[in-house]
N, C-alpha and C positions, 0 to 999 in steps of 0.2 A: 192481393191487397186492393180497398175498395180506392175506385178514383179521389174519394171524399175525403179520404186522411192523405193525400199526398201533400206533400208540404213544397210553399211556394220557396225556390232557387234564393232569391233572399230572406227568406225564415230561416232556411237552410245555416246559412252564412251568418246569419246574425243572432242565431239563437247561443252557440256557448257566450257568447261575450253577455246575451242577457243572463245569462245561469251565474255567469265571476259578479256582474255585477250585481247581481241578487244577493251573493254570498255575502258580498263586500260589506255592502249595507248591512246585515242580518249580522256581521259581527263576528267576536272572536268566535262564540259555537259553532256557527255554523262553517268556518274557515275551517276549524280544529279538528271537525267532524269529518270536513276533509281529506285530510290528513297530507298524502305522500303527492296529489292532487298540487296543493300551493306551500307545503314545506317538505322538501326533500330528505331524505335521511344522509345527516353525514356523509360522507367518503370515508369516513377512518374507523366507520362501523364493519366488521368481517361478519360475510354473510354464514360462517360457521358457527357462529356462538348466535342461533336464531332469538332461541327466546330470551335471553342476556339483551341482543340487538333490539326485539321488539319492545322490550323493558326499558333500555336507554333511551328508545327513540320516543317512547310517551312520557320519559322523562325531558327529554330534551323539548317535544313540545309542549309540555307542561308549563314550563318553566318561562317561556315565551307567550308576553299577553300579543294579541293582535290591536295594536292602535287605531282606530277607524277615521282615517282626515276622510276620506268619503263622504262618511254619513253626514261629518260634522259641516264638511264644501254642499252637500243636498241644501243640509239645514237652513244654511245660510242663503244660497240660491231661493228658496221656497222662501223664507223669508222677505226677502226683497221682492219677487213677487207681488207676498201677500199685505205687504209691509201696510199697504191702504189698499180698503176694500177691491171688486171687482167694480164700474160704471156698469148698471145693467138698467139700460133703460127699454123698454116694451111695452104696446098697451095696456089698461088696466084690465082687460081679464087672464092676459096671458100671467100678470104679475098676483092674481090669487091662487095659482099654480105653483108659484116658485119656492112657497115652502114646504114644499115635498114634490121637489123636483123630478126624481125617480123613484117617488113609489115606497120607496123604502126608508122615510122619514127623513131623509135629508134636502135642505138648503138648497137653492141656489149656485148660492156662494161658496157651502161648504161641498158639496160636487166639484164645483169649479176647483176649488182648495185639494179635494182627492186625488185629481185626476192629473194636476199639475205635479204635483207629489210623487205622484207611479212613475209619468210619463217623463221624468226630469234622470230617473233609473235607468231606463232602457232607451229613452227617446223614438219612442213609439206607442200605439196605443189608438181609439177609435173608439167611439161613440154613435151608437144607435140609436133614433129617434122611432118608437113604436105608440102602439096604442093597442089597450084588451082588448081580445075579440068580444062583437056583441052580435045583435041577435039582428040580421039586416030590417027586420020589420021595427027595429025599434025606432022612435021619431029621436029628434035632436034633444028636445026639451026634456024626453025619458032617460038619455045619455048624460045630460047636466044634470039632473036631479041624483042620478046615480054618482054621478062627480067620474066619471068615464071619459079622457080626455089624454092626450098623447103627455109621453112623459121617455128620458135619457136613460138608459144602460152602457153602461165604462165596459169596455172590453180591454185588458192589458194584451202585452207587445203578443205573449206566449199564445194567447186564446185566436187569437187572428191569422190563421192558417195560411191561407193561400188569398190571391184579391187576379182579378186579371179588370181590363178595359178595351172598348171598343171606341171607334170613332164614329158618333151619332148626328148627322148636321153639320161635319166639320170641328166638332168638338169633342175633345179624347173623355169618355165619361166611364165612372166605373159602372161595368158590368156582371160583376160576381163579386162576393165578400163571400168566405169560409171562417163559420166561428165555431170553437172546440168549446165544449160547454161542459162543467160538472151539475148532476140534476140527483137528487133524492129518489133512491131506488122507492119504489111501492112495497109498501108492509102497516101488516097491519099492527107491529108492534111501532109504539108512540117512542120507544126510546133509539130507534134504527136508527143511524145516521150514515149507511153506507152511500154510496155513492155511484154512476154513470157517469160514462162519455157519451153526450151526442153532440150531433155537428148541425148547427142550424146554416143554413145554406141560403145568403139573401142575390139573387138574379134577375136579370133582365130578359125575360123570354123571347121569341121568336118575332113578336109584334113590339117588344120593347118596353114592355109592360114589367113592372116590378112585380115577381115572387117570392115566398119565401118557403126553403122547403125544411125538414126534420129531420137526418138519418139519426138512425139507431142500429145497435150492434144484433146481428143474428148469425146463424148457423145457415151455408149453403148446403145443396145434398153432400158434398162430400164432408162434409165437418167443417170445414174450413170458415173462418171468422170474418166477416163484412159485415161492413153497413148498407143501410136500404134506406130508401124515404118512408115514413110513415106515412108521412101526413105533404098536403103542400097546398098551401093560400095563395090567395093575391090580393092581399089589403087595400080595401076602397077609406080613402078620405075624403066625407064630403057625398058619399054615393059613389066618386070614382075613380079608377086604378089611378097608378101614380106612373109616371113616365123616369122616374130616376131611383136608384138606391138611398135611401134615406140616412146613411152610416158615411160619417166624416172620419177620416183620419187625421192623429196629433202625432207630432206637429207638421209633419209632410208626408202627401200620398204613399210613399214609403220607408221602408226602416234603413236607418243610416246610422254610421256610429254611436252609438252614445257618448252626450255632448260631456259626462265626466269619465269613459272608458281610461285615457291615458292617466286620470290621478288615481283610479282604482288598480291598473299593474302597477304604479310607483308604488303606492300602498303596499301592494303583496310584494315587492321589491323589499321593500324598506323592512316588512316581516321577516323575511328570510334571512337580512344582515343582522337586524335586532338578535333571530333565533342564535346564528351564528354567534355574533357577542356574546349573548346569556351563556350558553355553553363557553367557550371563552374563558369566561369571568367564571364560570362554574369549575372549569377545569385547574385554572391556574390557584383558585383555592384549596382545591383538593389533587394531591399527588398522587401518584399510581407508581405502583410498588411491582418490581419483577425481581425474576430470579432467572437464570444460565447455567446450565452444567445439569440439566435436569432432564429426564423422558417425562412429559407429561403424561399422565392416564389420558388414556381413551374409552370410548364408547364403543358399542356393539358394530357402529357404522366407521370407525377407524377417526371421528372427529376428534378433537383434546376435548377433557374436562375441564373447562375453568375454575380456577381455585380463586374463593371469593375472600374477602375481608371486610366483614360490615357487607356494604351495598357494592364496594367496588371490585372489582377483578385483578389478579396480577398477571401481567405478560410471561409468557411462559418461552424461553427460547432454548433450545437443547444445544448451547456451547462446551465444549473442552472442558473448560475451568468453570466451576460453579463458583455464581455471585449473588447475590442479593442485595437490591439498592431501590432507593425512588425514586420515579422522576419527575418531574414539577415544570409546570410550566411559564416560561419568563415573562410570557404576556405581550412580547414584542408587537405579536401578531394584532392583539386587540389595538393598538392603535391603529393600523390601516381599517379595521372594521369602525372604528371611531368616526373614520374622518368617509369611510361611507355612505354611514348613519347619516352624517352632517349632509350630504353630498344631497341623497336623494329626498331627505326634508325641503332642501333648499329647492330643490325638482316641483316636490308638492306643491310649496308656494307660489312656485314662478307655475305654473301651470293655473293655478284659482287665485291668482294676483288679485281680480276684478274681486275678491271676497278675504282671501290671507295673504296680506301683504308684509315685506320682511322696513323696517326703516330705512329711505334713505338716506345715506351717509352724505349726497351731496346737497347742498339745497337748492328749491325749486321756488320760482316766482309762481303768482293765482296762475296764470294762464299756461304753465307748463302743467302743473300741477292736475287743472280743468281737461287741459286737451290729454291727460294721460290717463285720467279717469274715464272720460267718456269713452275712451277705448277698447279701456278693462267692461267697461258694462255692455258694449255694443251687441256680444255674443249672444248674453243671457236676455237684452231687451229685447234681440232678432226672434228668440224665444217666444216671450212674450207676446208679444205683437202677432206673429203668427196662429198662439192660443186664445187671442184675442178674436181673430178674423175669422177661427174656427167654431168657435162657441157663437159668436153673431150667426154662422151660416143654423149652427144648431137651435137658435131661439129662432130664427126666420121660419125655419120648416115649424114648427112650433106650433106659430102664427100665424102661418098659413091655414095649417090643419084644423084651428080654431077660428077660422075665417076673419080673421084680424089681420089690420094692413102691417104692412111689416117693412115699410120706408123705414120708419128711427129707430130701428129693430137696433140696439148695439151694444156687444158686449167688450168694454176698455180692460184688461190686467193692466195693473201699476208698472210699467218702464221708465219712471221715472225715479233715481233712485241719488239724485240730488240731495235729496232733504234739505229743498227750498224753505225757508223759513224767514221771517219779517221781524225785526223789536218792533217797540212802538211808534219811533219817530217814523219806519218806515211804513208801515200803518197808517198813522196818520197824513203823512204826504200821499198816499193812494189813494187815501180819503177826499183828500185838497183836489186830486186832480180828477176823480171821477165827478167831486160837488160843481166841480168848475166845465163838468160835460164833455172831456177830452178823454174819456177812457169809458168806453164800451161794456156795456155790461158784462155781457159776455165772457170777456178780457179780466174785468171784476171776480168774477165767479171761477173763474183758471187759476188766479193768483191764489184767492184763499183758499180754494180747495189743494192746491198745490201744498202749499204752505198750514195747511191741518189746522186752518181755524173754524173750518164747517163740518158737520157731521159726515162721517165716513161714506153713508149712502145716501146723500143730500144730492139728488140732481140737479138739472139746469134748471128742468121746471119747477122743482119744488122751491127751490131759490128764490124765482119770483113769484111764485105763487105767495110765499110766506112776506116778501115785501109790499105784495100787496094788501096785505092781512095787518102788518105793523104801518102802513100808509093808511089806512080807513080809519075811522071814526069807533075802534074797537077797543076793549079792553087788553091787557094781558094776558088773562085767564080765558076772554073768547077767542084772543089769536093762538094763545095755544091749541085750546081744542077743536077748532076749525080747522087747523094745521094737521093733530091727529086725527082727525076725519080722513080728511085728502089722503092724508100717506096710508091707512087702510082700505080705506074705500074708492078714492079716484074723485070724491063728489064734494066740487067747490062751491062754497056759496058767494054769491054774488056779493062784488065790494065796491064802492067808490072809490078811485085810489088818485093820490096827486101825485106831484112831478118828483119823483128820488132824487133829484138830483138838486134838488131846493131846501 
């Protein structure tokens, strides 16, 4: 086996829990598909009556939908999230990039929205910052005009092999990233769409200079199947190499539980008691009928012949005295599966409180209430926050690459999930106190945008840019489209502005 597909000690370790929790999300088919995987077959099935057994048992998971609180606990996560935009504030040419952030017609924001999505599954994942290869004789001005300019590729938890680091200057930096890539085999028929594994291989060489290499699969002399480098660069931004790996990882350096793992085994928990019930409640409807005193037939292999009725079987027991009777189930049993059911619901909840919460029965004054909330959200905001501070490092390299300063380089995800909000007497005393020059613009601009009285991607600047627009000596119709100038272009025109606060 080549060095290049060996897989890193925690990929190892944390790949089935991404595979349940793939499954999880992807639903009942794919649970179902399955099979003996996340619902077990009976106990009370004999493994002699095979194809009878395999019949029951696709009847039994049939009959069993798989409930997904999972996807529904994602949903809801990702929602809060995205509940209000990302804050992505960056110079104006890094921001005539951002709507096709990668290349591949998407957003900004709507990357950001993807990537949070994947990585909320597996809590893992990583992003690469590249640029096309060009032709070193070309000038800069020939690379803008081509619109040739650094742009994000997602890599999920799976595609991220192996990573190791060294300690450069005192400081632990990654030194290897291993990405598994599916690539478009060559044909020259249009409708191919098979498929390759290669392993793009990004390192830190010998002088510490960032590479990037290609393997692909080949045959050594003895047959035997490895990978080789095809190919291998060292990407100049600027004219020159780069001193670090350019590939960030979400949400930390490396992979750690996934932050919904435990309500996904409740989940397949809760499937197997449901499964269990549905049978249950299947069997106590329908009685099964035997008979005693009888030699059943046998097969060539000495097994019995089941003797059917309709779809179901009769017990066959070879006593003394022949009987014939039914037997029926009292159902005693399905109330302990009942109060299972309940059991591991109540599990679910208490586990994504911060999102399905059950009523309290006792009551709670604001401030128990507040301090019990912000507790519930802490997990998902520490989330945040972290895919916050990762997407900033990712527009920084960005804007570096694009020889833009990248001081207010910054990208905020919504951790705010309050839903601060003002009527109008409170409005208007904010009003009173900012006219009165006791409350900071600043402070101004946090509240309403808190509180979703300003446009979703309305920044700081753009704030006062637009009050300085409605302070000048302008119309309506020119502060609008001065305003829409700005926010496509970057290019303000000059205003007279008075005191806001008069």
């Amino acid at each position: 086996m080549s060095g290049v597909t060996i897989k890193h000690p925690l990929y190892n370790k944390r790949y089935p829990q991404w595979i349940l929790m793939r499954d999880v999300i992807e639903g009942n088919d794919a649970i179902k598909e399955k099979g003996e995987i996340y619902l077990p077959r009976p106990s009370t099935e004999h493994d002699k009556f095979s194809l009878y057994a395999q019949k029951q048992y696709e009847a039994f998971k049939f009959r069993t939908p798989f409930i997904d609180f999972t996807s529904q606990v994602k949903d809801c996560l990702h929602g809060m999230l995205e509940n209000t935009p990302a804050r992505i504030e960056v110079p104006q040419k890094v921001k005539e990039i951002l709507n096709n952030i990668d290349y591949q017609g998407n957003s900004c924001d709507q990357f950001i929205s993807n990537c949070i999505e994947d990585v909320l599954i597996t809590s893992f994942g990583g992003c690469l910052v590249d640029a096309p290869k060009v032709d070193p004789n070309m000038s800069k001005l020939q690379a803008e005009k081509q619109k040739i300019r650094p742009y994000l590729s997602y890599y999920n938890a799976e595609s991220i092999t192996f990573w190791d680091y060294k300690v450069i200057n005192g400081i632990k930096t990654v030194s290897l990233v291993v990405l598994q890539e599916r690539v478009k085999k060559d044909s020259k028929d249009m409708f191919c769409i098979d498929t390759k594994t290669v392993y793009r291989v990004l390192f830190l060489n010998e002088n510490n200079v960032y590479a990037q290499s290609i393997f692909e699969q080949t045959k050594d002399n003895k047959g035997n199947e490895t990978y080789i480098p095809v190919s291998t660069i060292i990407p100049e931004i600027n004219g020159k190499p780069l001193n670090y790996i350019p590939f960030v990882f979400f949400p930390f350096n490396e992979p750690v539980k996934p932050i919904l793992y435990d309500i996904a085994v409740a989940n397949l928990h809760h499937y197997v008691v449901s499964a269990d019930y549905q049978n249950g409640a299947h069997l106590t409807s329908r009685p099964t009928g035997y008979f005693t005193g009888h030699q059943p037939e046998t097969d060539d292999k000495g097994n019995p012949i089941p003797v059917y009725v309709g779809t179901d079987v009769f017990w066959q027991l070879p006593e003394p005295e022949a009987k014939v009777g039914v037997c029926s189930f009292s159902g005693e049993g399905i109330e302990h599966l009942e109060k299972e059911l309940d059991r591991t619901e109540s599990q679910i909840f208490t586990l994504a409180s911060h999102i399905i919460s059950q009523d309290k029965k006792t009551a709670e004054n604001k401030d128990a209430v507040n301090l019990r909330r912000a507790g519930e959200d802490a997990k998902i905001a520490t989330f945040g926050k972290n895919m916050s501070y990762r997407f900033t490092q990712l527009l920084k390299m960005i804007a570096e690459w694009m020889n833009e300063d990248t001081e207010d380089v910054i990208v905020e995800i919504n951790t705010d999930f309050s839903n601060l909000s003002f009527d109008a007497n409170a409005v208007n005393s904010i009003a009173n106190i900012f006219s009165q020059g006791k409350l900071p613009l600043r402070c101004l601009y946090y509240l309403l945008r808190s509180s979703h009285y300003l446009e979703p991607d309305m920044t700081y600047e753009d704030f006062v840019y637009l009050l300085d627009l409605e302070s000048a000596s302008l119309s309506p119709t020119e502060v609008d489209t001065a305003y829409k100038k700005f926010k496509r272009t970057g290019q303000k025109i000059k205003v007279e502005t008075s005191d806001w606060y008069s």
